[in-house]
C-alpha positions in Angstrom: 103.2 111.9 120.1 105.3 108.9 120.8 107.7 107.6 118.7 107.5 103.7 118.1 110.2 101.2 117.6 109.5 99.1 114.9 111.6 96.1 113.2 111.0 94.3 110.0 111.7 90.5 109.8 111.9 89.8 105.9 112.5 93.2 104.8 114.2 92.0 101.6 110.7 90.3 99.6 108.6 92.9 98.0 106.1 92.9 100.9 109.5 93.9 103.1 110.6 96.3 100.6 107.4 98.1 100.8 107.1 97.9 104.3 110.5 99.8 104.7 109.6 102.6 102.1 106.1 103.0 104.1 108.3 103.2 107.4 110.6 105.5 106.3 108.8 108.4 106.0 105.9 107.5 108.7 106.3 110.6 110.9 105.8 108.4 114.2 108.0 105.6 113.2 111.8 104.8 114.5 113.0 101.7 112.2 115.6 99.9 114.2 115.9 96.6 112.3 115.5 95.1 109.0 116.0 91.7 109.2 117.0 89.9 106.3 119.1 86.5 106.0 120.0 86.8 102.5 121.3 90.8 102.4 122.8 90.3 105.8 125.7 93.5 106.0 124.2 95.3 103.1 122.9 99.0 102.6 119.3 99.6 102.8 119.4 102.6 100.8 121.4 100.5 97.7 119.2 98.0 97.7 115.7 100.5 97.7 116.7 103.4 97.3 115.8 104.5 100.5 117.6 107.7 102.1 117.2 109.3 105.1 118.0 107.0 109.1 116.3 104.4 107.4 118.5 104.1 104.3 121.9 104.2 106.3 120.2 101.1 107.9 122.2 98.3 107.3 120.4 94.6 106.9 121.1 92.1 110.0 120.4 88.5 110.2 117.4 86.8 112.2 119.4 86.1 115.4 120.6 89.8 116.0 116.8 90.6 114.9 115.4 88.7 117.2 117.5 90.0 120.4 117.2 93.5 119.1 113.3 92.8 118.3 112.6 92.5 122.7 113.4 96.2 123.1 110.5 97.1 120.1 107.2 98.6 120.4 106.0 96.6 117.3 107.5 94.1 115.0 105.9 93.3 111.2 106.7 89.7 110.3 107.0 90.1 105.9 108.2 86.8 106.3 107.3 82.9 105.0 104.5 81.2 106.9 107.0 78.8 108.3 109.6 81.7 109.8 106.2 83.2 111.3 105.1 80.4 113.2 108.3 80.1 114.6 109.4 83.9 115.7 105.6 85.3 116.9 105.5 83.3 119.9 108.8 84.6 121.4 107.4 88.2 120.5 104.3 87.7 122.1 105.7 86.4 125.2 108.1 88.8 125.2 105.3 92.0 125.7 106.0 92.7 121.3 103.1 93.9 119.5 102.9 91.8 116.1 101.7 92.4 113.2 102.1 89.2 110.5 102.0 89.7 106.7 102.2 85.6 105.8 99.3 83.6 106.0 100.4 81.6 109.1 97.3 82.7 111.1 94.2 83.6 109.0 92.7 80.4 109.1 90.9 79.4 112.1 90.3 75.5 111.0 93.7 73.6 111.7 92.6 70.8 109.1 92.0 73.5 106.6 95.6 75.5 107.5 97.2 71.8 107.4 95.6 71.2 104.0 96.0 74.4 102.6 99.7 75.1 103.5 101.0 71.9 103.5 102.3 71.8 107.0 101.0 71.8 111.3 99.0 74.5 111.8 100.1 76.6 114.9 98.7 75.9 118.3 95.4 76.6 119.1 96.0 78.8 121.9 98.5 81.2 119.9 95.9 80.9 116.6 93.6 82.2 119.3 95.4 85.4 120.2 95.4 86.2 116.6 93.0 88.9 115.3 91.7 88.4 111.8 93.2 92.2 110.5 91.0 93.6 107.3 90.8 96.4 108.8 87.6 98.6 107.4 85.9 95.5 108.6 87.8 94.5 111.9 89.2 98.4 113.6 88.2 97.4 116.9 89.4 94.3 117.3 92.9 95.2 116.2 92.7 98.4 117.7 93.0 96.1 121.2 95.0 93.2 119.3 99.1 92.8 120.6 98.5 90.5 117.7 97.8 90.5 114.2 96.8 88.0 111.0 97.3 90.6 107.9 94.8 89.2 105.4 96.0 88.0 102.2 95.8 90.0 98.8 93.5 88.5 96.8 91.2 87.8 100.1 91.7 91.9 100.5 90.3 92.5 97.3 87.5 89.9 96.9 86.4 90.4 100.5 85.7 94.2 100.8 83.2 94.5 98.1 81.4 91.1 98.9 81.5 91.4 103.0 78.4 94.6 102.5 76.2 92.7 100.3 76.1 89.5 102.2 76.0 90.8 105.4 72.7 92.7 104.1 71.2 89.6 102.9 71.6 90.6 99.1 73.0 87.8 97.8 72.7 83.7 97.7 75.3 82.1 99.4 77.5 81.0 96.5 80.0 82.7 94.7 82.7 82.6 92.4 85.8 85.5 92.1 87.9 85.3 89.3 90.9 87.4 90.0 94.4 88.7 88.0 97.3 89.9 89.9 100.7 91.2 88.7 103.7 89.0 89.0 105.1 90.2 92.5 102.2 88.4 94.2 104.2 85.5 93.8 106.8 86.3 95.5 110.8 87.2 95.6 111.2 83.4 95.6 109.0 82.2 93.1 109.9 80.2 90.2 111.3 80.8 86.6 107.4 80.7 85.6 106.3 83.8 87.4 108.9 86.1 86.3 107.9 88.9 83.8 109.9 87.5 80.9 108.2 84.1 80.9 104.4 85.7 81.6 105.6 88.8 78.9 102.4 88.5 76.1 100.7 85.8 77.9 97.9 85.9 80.8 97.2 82.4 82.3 95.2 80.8 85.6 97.4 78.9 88.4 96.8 76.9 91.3 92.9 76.4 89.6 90.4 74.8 92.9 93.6 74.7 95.0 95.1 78.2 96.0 95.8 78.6 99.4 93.5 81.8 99.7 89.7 80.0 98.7 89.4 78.9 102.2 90.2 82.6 103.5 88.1 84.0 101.1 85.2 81.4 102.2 86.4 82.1 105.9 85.6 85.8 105.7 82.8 85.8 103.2 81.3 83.4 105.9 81.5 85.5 109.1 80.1 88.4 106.6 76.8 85.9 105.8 76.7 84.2 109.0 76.4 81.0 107.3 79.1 79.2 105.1 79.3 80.9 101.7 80.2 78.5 98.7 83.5 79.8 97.3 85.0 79.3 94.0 88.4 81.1 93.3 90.5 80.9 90.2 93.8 83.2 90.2 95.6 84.4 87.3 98.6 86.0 86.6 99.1 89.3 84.3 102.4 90.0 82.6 102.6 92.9 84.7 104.9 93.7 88.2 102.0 94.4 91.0 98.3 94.9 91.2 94.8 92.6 91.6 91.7 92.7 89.7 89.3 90.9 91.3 85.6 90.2 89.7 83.0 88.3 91.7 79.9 86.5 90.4 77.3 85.9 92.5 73.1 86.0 92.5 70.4 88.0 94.0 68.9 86.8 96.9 66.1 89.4 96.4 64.8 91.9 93.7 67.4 94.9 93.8 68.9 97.4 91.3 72.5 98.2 90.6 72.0 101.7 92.5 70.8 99.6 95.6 73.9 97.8 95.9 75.9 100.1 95.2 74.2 102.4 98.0 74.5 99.7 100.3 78.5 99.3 99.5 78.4 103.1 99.9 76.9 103.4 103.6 79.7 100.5 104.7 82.2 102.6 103.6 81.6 106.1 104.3 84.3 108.3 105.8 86.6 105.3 104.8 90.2 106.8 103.3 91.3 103.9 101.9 88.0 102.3 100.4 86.5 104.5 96.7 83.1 103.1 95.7 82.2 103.9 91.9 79.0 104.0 90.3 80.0 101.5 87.3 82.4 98.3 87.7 84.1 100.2 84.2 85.5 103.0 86.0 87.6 100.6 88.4 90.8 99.7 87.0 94.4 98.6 88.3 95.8 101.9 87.0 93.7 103.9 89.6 94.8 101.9 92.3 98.9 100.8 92.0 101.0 102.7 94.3 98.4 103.5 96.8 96.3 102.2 100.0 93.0 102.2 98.3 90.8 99.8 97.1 88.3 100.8 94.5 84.8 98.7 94.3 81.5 98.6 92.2 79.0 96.7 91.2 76.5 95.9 88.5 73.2 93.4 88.4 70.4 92.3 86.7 67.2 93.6 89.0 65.7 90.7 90.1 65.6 87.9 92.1 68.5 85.7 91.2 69.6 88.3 88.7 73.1 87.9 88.4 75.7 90.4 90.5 78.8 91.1 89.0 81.4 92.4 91.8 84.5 94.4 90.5 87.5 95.8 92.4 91.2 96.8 92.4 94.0 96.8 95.0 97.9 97.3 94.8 98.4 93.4 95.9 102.4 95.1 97.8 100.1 97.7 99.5 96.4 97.4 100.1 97.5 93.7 99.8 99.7 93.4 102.2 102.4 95.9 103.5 100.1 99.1 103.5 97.2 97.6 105.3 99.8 95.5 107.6 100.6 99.6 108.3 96.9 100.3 108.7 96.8 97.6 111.2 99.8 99.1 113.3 98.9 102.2 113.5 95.9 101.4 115.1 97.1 98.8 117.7 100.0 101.5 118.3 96.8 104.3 118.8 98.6 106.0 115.8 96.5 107.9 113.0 95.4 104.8 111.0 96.7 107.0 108.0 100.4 107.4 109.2 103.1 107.2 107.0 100.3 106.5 104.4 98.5 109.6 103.6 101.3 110.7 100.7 100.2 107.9 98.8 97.7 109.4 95.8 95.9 107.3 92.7 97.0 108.0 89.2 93.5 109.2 88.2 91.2 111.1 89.9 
């Protein structure tokens, strides 16, 4: 099977870092750039602990990337939203499949990217080319895309378990998904505030009715319903390093029992590896899920019409959330197994 040439812009944040330990041992993967303007000269394998080709690697800065980047099969941009816009369009023109981990082209609304971000949304012809990549929910279109939007985290973990039950017609069009992720969902940038020794012994909400990922969330949960879904999203950070609990409310559109749904949740993602649907909401947790692909999802309700639905699930937010399902994504537009270089990864529990 061929062997693809892959580079890595940003492969020094934790989305990077993760990208370049999924790369290293994917069996039809040839890393020949990480890219990183702070770590430019450095050793790959002292700054991960990487070994192998990959470790001996050492980090280059954006302008070698780039020149080195038109001779790749595929190039994963783990980079800011502003560095995106600006180095996909080269790649694209240049024949470069792209996959892009920031949130530079989810949103198909300019108004709501410009308000959201804080800055011009990209053209509307190179939005265009982008295809929307959750990938139990989108395979075929990425499996054709030279192009790829990698969802956000916290959109991975409320949209999977929602997108079933309203695209059955089992819930009312409003919801509200409260959500807990670990630290590193902030970023290797973020501020004093998001480190682990200012959230140690404390859990808190940020960014309440402002986080850049409601109008995701509301953009996905809408193209599940048909119809535009009423989103509320509160984020909050857990003293902990990586991993997202998300829990939805919602209400019955219709009488249905807990079984129901979860059948329903079952038959969207049969044969799926990288989706584990439980009988109770209790048995999902963040321990089952860290360290691996998968993305565990139940639900509960009371059985009757506008009974209340509670949605749980769990993703690693540096995996499922964004460098392992940016790797889903490749694999499939490179027609790799859409399990290469993921397949080692196992849950804690069984």
């Amino acid at each position: 099977m061929h062997i693809a040439r892959i580079g890595v812009f940003g492969a020094s944040g934790y989305s990077g870092m993760e990208l370049t330990r999924l790369l290293a041992v994917h069996p039809h993967a040839q890393v020949t750039f990480l890219a990183s303007e702070r770590f430019v000269g450095r050793s790959v394998e002292e700054f991960t602990g990487v070994t192998g080709a990959v470790g001996r690697l050492a980090y280059v800065g954006f302008e070698e990337a780039r020149a080195a980047a038109r001779s790749c099969d595929a190039v994963l941009l783990a980079t800011p939203a502003e560095a995106s816009l600006q180095l996909a369009p080269a790649l694209l023109e240049a024949g470069v499949k792209v996959v892009d981990v920031s949130g530079a082209f989810r949103l198909s609304d300019a108004a709501v990217f410009e308000k959201a971000y804080g800055h011009a949304a990209p053209p509307a012809a190179l939005q265009a080319r982008a295809v929307y990549g959750l990938t139990e929910l989108c395979r075929e279109a990425v499996r054709g895309a030279q192009f790829v939007a990698n969802p956000g985290c916290y959109p991975t973990a409320a949209t999977l378990p929602l997108w079933p039950l309203l695209q059955d017609g089992w819930l009312e069009k409003e919801v509200v998904v409260s959500a807990l992720s670990g630290a590193s969902g902030a970023g290797r940038k973020a501020t004093e505030a998001y480190s682990l020794v200012e959230l140690h012994d404390d859990v808190k909400a940020y960014k309440v009715l402002s986080h850049q990922h409601t109008p995701e969330i509301a953009q996905s949960l809408g193209r599940a319903a048909g119809t535009a879904v009423d989103v509320t999203f509160t984020p909050h950070l857990l003293p902990l390093p990586r991993g997202i609990l998300s829990t939805a409310y919602g209400r019955l559109s219709r009488a249905a029992t807990a079984a129901e749904l979860t059948a329903a949740l079952r038959r969207r993602y049969e044969g799926e590896p990288f989706a584990r649907v439980y009988d109770s909401p209790d048995k999902v947790s963040l321990h089952g899920v860290v360290g691996t692909n998968t993305c565990a999802l139940a639900v509960s309700c009371e059985p009757r019409a506008g009974g209340r639905v509670v949605v749980v699930s769990a993703i690693d937010n540096l995996v499922k959330g964004a460098a392992g399902q940016a790797l889903q994504n490749l694999n499939l537009m490179l027609g790799l197994p859409e399990t290469d270089g993921l397949g080692h990864l196992r849950r804690f529990h069984p």
